[in-house]
Backbone as ProteinMPNN parsed JSONL, in Angstrom:
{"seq_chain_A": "XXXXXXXXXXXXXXXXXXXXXXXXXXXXXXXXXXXXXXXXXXXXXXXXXXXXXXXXXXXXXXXXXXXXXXXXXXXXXXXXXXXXXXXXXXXXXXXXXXXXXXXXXXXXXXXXXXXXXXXXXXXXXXXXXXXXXXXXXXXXXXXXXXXXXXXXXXXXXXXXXXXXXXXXXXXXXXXXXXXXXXXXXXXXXXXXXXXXXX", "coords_chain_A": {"N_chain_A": [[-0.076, 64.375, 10.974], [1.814, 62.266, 12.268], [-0.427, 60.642, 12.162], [-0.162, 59.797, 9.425], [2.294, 58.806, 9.174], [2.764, 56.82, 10.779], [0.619, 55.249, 9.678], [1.873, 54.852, 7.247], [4.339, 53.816, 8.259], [3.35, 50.98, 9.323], [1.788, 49.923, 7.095], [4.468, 49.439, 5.254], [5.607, 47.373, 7.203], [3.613, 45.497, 7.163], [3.877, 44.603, 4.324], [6.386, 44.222, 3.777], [6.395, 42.23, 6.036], [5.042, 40.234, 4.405], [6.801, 39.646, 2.341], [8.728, 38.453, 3.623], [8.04, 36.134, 4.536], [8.032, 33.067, 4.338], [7.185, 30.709, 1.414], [5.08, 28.204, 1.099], [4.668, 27.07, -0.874], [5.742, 26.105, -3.368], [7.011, 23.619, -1.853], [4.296, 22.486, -1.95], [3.271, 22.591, -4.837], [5.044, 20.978, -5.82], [4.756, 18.41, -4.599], [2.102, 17.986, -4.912], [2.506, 17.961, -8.347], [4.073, 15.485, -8.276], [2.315, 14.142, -7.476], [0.088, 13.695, -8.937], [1.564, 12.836, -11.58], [2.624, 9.994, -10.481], [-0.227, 9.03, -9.953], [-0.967, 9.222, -12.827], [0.996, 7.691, -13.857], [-0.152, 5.182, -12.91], [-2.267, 5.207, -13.97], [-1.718, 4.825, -16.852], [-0.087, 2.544, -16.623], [-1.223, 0.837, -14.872], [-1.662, -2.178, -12.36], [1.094, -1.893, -12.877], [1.913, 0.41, -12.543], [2.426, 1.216, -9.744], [4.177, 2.357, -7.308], [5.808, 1.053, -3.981], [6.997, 1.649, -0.532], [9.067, -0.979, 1.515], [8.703, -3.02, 4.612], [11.099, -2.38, 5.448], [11.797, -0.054, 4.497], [12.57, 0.288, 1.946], [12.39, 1.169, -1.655], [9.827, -0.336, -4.008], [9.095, -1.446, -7.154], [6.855, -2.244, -8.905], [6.339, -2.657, -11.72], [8.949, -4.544, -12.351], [6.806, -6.577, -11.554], [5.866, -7.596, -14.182], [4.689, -10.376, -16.262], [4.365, -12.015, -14.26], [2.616, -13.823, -11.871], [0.598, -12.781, -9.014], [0.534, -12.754, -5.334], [-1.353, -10.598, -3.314], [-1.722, -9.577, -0.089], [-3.897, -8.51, 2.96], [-2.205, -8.047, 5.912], [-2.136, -8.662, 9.639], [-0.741, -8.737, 12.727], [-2.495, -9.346, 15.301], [-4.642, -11.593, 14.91], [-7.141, -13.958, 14.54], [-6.89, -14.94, 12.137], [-4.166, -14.82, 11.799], [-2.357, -17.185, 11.687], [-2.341, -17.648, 9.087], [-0.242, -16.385, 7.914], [1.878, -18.696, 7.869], [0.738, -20.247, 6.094], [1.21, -18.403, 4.123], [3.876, -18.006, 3.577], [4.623, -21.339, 3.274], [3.303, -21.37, 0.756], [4.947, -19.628, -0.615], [7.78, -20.69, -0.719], [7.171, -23.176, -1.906], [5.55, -22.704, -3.715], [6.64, -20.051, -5.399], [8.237, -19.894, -7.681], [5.569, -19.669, -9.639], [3.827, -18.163, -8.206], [4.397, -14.68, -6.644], [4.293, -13.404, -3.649], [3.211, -10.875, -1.681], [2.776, -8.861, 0.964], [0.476, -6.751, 3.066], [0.763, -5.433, 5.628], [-1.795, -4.213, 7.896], [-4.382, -1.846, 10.018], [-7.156, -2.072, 9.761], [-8.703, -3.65, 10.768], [-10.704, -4.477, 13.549], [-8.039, -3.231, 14.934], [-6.164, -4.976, 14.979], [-3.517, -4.824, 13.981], [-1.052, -3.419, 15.463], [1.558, -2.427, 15.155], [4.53, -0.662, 14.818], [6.154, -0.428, 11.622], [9.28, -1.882, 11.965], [7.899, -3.348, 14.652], [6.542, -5.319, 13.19], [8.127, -6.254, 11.251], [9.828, -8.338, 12.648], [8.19, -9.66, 14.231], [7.158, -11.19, 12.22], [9.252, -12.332, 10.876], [10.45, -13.752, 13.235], [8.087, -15.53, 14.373], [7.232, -16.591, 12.085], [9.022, -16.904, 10.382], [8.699, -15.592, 8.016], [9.987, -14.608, 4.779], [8.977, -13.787, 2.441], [7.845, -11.109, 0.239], [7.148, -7.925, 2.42], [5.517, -5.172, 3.075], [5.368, -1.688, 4.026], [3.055, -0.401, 6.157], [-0.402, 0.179, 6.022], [-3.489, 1.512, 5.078], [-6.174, 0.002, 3.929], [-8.838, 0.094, 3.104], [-11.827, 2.64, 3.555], [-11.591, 5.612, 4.047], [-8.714, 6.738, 4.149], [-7.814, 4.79, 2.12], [-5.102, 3.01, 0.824], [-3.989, 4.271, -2.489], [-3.316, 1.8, -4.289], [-4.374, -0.061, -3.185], [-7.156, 1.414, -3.941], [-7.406, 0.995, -6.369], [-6.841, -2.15, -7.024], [-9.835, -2.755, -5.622], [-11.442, -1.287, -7.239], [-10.767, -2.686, -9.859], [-11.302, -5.506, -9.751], [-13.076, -8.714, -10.103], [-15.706, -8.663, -9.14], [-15.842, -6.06, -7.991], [-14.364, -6.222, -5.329], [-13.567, -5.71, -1.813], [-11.101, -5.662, 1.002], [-12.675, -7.519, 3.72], [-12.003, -7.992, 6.143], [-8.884, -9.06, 8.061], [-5.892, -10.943, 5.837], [-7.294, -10.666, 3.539], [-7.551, -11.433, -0.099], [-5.758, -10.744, -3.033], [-5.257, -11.848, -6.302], [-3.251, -11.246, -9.012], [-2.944, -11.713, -12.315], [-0.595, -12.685, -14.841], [-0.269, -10.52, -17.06], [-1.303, -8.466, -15.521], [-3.794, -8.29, -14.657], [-6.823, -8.158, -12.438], [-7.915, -11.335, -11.196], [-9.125, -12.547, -9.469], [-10.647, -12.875, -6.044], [-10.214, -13.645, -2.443], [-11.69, -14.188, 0.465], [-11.136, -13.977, 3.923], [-11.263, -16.263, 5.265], [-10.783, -18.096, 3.261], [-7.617, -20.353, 2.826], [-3.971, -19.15, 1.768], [-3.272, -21.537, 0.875], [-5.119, -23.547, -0.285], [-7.011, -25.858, -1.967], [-8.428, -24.587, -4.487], [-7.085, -21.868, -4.26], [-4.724, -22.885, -5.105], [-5.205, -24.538, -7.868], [-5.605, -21.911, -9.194], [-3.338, -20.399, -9.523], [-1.927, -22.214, -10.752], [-3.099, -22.006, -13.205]], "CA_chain_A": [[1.189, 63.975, 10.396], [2.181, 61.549, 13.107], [-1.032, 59.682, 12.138], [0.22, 59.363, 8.204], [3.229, 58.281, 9.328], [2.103, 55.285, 11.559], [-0.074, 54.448, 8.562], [3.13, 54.11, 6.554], [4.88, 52.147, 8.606], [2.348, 49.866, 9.664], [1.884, 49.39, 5.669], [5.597, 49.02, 5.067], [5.722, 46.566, 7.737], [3.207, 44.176, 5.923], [4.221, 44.439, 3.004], [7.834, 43.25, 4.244], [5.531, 41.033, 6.246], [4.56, 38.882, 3.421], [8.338, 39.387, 1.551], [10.092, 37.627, 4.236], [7.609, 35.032, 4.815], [8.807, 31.62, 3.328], [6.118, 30.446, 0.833], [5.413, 26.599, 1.25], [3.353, 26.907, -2.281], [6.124, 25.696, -4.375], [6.946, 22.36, -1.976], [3.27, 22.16, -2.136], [3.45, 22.566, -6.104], [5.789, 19.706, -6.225], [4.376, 17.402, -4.222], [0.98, 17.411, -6.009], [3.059, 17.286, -9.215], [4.75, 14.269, -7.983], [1.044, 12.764, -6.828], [-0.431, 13.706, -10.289], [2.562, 11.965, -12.327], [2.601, 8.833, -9.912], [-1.565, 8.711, -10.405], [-0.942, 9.184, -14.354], [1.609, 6.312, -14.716], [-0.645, 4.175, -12.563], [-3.494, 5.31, -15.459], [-1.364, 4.009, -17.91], [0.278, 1.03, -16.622], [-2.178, 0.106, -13.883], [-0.435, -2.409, -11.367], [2.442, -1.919, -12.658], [2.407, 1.688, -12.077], [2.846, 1.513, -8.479], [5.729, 1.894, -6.535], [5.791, 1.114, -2.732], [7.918, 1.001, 0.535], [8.993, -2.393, 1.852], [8.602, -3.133, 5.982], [12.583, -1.811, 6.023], [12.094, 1.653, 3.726], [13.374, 0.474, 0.263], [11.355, 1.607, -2.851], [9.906, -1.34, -5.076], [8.48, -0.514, -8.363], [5.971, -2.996, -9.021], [6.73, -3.013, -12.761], [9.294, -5.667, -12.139], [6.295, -8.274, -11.511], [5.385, -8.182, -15.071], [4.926, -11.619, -16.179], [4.422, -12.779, -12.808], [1.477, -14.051, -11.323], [1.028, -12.042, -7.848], [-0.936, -12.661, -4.626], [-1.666, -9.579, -2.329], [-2.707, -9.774, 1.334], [-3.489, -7.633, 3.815], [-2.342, -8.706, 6.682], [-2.442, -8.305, 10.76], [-0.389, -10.004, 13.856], [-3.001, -10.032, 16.175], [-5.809, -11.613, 14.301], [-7.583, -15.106, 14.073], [-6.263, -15.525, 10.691], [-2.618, -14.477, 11.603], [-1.331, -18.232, 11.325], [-1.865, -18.006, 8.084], [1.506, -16.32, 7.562], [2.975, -19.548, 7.957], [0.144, -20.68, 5.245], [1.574, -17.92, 2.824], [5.12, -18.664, 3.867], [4.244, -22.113, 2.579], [2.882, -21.337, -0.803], [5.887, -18.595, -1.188], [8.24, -21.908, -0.924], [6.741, -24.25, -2.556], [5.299, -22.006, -5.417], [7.838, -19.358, -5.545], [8.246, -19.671, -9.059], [5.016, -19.547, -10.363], [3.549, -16.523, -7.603], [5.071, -13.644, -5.89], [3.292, -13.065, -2.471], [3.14, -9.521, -1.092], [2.052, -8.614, 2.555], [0.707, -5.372, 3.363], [-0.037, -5.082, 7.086], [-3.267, -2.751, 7.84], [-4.941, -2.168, 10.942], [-8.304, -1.468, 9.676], [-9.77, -4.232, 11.183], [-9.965, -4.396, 15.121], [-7.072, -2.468, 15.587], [-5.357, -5.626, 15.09], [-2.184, -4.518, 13.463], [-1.014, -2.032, 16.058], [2.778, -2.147, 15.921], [5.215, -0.228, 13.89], [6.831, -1.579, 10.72], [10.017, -2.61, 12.421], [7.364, -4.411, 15.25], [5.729, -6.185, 11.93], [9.148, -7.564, 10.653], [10.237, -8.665, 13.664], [6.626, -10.256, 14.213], [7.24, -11.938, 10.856], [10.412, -13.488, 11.112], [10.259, -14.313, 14.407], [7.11, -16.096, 14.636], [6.799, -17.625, 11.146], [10.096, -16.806, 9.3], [8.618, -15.084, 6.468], [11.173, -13.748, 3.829], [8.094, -12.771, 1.136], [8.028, -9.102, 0.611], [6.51, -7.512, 3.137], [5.822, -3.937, 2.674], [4.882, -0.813, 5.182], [1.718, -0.312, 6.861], [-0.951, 1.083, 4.523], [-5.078, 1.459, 5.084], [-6.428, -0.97, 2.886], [-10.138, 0.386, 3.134], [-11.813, 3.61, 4.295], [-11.455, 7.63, 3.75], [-7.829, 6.854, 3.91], [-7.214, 3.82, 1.579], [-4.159, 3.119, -0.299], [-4.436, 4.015, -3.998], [-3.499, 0.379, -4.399], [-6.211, -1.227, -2.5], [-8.005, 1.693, -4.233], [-7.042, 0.096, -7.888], [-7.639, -3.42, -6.805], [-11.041, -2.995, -5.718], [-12.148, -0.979, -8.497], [-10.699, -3.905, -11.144], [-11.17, -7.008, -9.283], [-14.194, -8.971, -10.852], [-16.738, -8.033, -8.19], [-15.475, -4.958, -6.823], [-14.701, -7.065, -4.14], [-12.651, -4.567, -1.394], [-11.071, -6.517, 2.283], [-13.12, -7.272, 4.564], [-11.502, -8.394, 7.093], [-7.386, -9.465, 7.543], [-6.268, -11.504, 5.276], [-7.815, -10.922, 2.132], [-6.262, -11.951, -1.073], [-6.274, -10.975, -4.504], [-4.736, -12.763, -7.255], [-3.327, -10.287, -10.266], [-2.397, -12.662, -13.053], [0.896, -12.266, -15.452], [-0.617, -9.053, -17.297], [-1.762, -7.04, -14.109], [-5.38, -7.95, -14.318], [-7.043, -8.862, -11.07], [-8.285, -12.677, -11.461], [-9.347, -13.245, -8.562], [-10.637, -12.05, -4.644], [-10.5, -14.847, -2.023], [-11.916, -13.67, 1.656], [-10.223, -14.553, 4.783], [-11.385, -17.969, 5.556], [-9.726, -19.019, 2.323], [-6.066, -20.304, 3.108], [-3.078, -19.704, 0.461], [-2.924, -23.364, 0.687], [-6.448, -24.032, -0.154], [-7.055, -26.065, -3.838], [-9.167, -23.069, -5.459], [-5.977, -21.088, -5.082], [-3.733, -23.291, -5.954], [-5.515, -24.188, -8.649], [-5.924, -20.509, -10.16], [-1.898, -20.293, -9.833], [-1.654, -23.014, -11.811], [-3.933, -21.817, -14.515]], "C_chain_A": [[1.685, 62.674, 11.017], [1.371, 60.636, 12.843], [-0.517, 58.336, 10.659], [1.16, 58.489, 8.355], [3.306, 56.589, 10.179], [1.971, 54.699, 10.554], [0.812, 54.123, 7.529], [3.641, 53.061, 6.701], [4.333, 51.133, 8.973], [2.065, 48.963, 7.787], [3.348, 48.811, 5.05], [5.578, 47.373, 5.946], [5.043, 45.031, 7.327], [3.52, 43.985, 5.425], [5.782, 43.687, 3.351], [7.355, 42.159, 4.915], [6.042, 39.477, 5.508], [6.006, 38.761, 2.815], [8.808, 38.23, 2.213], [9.397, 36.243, 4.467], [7.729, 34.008, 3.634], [7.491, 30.935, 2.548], [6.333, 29.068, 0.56], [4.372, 26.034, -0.147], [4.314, 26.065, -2.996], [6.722, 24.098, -3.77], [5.301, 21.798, -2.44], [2.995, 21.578, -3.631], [3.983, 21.166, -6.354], [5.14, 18.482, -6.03], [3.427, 16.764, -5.121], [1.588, 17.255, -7.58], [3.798, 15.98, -9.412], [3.473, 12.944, -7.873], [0.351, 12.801, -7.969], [0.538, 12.682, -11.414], [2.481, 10.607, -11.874], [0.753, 8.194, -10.46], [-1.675, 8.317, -12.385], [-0.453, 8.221, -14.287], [0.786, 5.402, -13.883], [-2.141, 3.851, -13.424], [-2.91, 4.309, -16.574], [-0.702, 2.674, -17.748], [-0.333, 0.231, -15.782], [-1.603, -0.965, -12.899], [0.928, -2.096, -11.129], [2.793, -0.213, -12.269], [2.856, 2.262, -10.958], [4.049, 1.211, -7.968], [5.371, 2.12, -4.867], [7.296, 0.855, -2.136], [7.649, -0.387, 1.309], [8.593, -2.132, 3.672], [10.305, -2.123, 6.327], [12.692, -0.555, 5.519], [12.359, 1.52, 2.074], [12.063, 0.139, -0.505], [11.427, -0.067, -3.64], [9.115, -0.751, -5.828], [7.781, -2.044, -8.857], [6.095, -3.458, -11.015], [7.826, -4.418, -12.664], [8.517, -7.451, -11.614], [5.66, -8.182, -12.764], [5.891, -9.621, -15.583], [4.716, -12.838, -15.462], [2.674, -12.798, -12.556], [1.526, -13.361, -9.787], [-0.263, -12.008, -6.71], [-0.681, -11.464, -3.504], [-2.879, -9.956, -0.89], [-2.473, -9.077, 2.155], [-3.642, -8.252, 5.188], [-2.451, -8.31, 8.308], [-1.459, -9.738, 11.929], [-1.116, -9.798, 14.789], [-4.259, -10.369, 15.732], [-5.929, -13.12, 14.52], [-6.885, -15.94, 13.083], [-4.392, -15.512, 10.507], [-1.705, -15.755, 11.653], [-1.414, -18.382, 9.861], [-0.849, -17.243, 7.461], [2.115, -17.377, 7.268], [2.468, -20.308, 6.123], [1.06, -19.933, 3.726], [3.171, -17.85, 2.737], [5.302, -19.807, 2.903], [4.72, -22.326, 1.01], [4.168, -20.686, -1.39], [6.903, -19.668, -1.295], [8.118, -22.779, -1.789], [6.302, -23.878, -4.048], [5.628, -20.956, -6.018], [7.882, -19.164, -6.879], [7.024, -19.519, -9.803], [4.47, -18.119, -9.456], [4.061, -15.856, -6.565], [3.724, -13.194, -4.849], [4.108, -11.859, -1.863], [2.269, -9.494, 0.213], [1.994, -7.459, 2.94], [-0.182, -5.073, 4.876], [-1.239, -3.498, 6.942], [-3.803, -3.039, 9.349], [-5.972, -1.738, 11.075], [-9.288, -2.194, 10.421], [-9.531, -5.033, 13.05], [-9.07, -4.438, 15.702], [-6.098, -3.941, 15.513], [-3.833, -5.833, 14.067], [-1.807, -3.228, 13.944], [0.24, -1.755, 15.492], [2.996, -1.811, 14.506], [5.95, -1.326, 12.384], [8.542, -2.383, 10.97], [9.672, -3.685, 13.338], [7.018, -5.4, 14.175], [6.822, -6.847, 11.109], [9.49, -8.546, 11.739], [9.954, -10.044, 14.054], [7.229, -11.638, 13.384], [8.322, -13.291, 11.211], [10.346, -14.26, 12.311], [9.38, -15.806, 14.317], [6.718, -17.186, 13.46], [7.705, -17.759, 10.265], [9.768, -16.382, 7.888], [9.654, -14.239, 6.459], [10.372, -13.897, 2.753], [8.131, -11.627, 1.122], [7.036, -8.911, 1.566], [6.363, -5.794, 2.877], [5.155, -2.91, 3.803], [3.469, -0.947, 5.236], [1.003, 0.354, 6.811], [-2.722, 0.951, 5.252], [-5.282, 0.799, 3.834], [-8.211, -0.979, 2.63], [-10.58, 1.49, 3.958], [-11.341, 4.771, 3.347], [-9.935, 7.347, 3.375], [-7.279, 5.788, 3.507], [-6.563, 3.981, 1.058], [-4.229, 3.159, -1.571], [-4.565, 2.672, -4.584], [-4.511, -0.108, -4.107], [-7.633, -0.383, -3.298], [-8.526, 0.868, -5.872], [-7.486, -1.063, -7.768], [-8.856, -3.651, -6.585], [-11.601, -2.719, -6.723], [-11.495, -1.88, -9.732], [-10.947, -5.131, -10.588], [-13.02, -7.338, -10.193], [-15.279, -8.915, -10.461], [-16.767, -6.801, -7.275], [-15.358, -5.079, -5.7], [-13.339, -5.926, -3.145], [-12.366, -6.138, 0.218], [-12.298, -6.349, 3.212], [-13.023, -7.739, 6.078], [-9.294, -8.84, 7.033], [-7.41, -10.51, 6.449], [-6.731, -12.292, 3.947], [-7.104, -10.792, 1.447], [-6.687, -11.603, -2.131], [-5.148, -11.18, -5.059], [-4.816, -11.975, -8.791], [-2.571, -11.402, -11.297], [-0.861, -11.829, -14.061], [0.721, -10.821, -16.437], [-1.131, -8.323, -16.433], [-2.964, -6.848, -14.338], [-5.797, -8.665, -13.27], [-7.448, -9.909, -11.332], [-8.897, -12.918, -10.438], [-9.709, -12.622, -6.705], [-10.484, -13.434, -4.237], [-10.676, -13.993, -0.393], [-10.99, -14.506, 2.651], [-10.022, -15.697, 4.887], [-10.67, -18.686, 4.208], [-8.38, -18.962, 2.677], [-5.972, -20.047, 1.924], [-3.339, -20.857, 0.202], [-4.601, -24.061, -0.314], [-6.607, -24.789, -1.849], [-7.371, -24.935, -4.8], [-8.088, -22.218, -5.459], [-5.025, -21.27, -5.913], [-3.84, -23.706, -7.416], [-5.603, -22.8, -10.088], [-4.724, -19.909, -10.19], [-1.219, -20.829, -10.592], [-1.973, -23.139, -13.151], [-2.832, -21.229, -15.919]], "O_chain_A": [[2.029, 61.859, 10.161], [1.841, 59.522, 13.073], [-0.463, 57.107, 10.602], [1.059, 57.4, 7.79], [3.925, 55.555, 9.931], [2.731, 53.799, 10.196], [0.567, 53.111, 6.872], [3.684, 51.988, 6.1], [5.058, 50.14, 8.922], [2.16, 47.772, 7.49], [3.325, 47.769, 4.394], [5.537, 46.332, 5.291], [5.573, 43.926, 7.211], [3.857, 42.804, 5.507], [6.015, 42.522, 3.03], [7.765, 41.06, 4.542], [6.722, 38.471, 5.709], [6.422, 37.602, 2.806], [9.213, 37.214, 1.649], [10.113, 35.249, 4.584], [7.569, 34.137, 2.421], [6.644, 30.586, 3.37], [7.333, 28.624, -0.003], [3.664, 25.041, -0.313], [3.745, 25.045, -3.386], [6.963, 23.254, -4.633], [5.153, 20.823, -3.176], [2.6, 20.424, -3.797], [3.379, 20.334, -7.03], [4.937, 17.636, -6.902], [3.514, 15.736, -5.792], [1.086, 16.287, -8.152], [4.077, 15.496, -10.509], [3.473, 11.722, -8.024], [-0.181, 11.708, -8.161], [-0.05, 11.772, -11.998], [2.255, 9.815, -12.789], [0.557, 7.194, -11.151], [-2.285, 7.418, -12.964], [-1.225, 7.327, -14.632], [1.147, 4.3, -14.295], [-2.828, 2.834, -13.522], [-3.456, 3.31, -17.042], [-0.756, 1.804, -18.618], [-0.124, -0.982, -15.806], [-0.641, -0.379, -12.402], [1.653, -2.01, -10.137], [3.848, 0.187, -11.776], [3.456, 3.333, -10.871], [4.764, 0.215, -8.083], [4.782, 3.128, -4.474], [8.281, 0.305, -2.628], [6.56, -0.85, 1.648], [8.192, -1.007, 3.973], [10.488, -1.371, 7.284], [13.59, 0.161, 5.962], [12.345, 2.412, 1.226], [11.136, -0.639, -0.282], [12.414, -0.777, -3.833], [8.463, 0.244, -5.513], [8.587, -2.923, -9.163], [5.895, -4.615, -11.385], [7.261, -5.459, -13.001], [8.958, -8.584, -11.423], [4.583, -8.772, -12.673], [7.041, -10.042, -15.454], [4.795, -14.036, -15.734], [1.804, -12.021, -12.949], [2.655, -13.413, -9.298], [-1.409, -11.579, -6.845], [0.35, -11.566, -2.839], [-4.043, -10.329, -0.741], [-1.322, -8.754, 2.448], [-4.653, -8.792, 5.637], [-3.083, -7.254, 8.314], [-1.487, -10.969, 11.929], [-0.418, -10.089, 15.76], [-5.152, -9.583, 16.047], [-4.852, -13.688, 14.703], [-6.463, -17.097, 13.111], [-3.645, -15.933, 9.624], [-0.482, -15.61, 11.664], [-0.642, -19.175, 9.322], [-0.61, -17.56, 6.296], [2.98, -17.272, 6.398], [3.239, -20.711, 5.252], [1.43, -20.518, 2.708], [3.633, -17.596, 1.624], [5.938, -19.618, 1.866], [5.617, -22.88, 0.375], [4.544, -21.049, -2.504], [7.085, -19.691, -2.513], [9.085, -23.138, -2.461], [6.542, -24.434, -5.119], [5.109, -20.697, -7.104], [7.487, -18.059, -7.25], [7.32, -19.141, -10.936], [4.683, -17.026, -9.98], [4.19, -16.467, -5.503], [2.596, -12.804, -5.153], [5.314, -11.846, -1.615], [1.2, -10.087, 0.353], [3.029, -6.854, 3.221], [-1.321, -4.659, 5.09], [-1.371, -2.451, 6.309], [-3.724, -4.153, 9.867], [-6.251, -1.078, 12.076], [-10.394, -1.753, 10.733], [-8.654, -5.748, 13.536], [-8.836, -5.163, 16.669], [-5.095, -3.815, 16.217], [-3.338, -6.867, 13.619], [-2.003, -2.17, 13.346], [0.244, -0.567, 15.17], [2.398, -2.154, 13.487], [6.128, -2.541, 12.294], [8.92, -3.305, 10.247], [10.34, -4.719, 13.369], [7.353, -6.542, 14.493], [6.586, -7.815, 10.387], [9.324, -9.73, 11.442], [10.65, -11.05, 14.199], [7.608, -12.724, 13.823], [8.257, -14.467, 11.569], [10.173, -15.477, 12.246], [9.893, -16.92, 14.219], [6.135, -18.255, 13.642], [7.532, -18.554, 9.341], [10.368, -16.705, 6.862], [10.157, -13.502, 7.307], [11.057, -14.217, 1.781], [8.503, -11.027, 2.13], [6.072, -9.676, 1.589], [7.367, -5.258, 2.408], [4.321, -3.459, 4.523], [2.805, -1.566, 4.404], [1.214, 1.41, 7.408], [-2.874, 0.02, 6.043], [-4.624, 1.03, 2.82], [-8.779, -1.911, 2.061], [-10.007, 1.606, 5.041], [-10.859, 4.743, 2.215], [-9.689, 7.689, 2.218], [-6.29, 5.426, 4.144], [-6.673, 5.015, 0.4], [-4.55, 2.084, -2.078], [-5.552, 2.308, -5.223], [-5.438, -0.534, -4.796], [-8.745, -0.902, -3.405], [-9.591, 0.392, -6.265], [-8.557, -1.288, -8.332], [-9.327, -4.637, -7.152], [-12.277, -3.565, -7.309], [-11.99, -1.515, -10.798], [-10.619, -6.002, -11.394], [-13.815, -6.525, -10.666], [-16.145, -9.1, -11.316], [-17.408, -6.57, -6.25], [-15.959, -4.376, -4.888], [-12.363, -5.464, -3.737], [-13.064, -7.133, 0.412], [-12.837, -5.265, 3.435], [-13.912, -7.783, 6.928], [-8.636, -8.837, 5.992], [-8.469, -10.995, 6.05], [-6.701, -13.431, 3.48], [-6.035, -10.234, 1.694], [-7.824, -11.925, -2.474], [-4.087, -10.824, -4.547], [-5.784, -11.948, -9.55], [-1.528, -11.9, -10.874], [-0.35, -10.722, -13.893], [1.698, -10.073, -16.477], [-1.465, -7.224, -16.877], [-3.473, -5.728, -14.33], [-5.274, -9.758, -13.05], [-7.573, -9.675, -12.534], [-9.45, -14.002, -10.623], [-8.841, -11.896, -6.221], [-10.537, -14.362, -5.044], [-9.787, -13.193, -0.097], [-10.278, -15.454, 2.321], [-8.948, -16.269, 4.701], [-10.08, -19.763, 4.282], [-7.829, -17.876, 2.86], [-6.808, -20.25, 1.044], [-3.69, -21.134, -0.944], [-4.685, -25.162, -0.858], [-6.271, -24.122, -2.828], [-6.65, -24.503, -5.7], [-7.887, -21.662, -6.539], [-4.539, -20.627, -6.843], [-2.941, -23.425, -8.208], [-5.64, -22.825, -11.318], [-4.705, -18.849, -10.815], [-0.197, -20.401, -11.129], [-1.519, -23.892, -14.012], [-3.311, -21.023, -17.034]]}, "name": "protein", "num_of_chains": 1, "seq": "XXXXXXXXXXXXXXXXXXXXXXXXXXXXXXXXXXXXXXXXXXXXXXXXXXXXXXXXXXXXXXXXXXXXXXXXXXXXXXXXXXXXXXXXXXXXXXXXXXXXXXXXXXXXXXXXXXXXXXXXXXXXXXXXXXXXXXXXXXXXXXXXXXXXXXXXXXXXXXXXXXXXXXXXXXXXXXXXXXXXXXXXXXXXXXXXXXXXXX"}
């Protein structure tokens, strides 16, 4: 009798168990409904479908560069190539109106983008006074690349992915890629300016 009775409450006790326990299925639910919807509108509108955080937290919705010509770089402050900030500084000045330059720090490539995204504005202004968008601090290649960088490689005209800081691609005024340019190419360089001017 004494045994039945155990075996009750030991069964009761599960069973209330699982009741009281908080089920993290339905943020779960959401989320991936949120990452399925975001993936869909980036199916159907393709650059423009993305929305990112800036270096400070605030949402941009990438739809607002239709029309626009747009150069993407991923960038790094302790790198070789890290004066050319001042290079895409520059171009963001001077050619402002014809392309919108984006900066997406990464530190895929020898660890040289350690610091947080408040170190990486800081960085910025400081050192070269950029006021281009800058946006948070994303993998830009690898197991854990940004859907973006995943999109850009798979449309660019060679499946061309970074390979180093730096790298640039060039989405023209309908949101098709036009263009890779590897590190050693400045903003400044004719061949870009050129293909901004096109």
């Amino acid at each position: 009798m004494k045994k039945a009775l155990f075996s009750i409450a030991l069964l009761a006790a599960v069973v209330f168990g699982f009741a009281c326990t908080p089920s993290t299925k339905g943020a779960e639910n959401k989320k991936n409904m949120e990452t399925t919807a975001q993936t869909e509108a980036q199916k159907q509108e393709g650059f423009y479908g993305f929305s990112m955080s800036t270096l400070d937290g605030k949402e941009i919705d990438f739809s607002q560069y239709k029309g626009k010509k747009v150069m993407l770089v991923n960038t790094a402050s302790e790198c070789g190539f890290t004066k050319q900030y001042a290079d895409l500084q520059q171009l963001h000045e001077q050619h402002g109106q014809e392309v919108v330059i984006l900066g997406f720090p990464a530190n895929n490539f020898g660890g040289q983008e350690p610091g947080s995204n408040e170190e990486i504005a800081s960085f910025c202004q400081k050192n070269y006074g950029v006021n281009f968008q800058m946006f948070e601090k994303i993998s830009v290649v690898g197991d854990d690349q940004h859907p973006l960088y995943t999109w850009l490689e798979q449309n660019s005209p060679n499946n061309d992915k970074p390979t180093w800081n730096f790298c640039k691609y060039l989405v023209d005024e309908n949101g098709k890629v036009v263009a890779f340019y590897p590190s050693k190419v400045k903003p400044t360089d004719e061949v870009v300016l050129a293909a901004i001017k096109k």
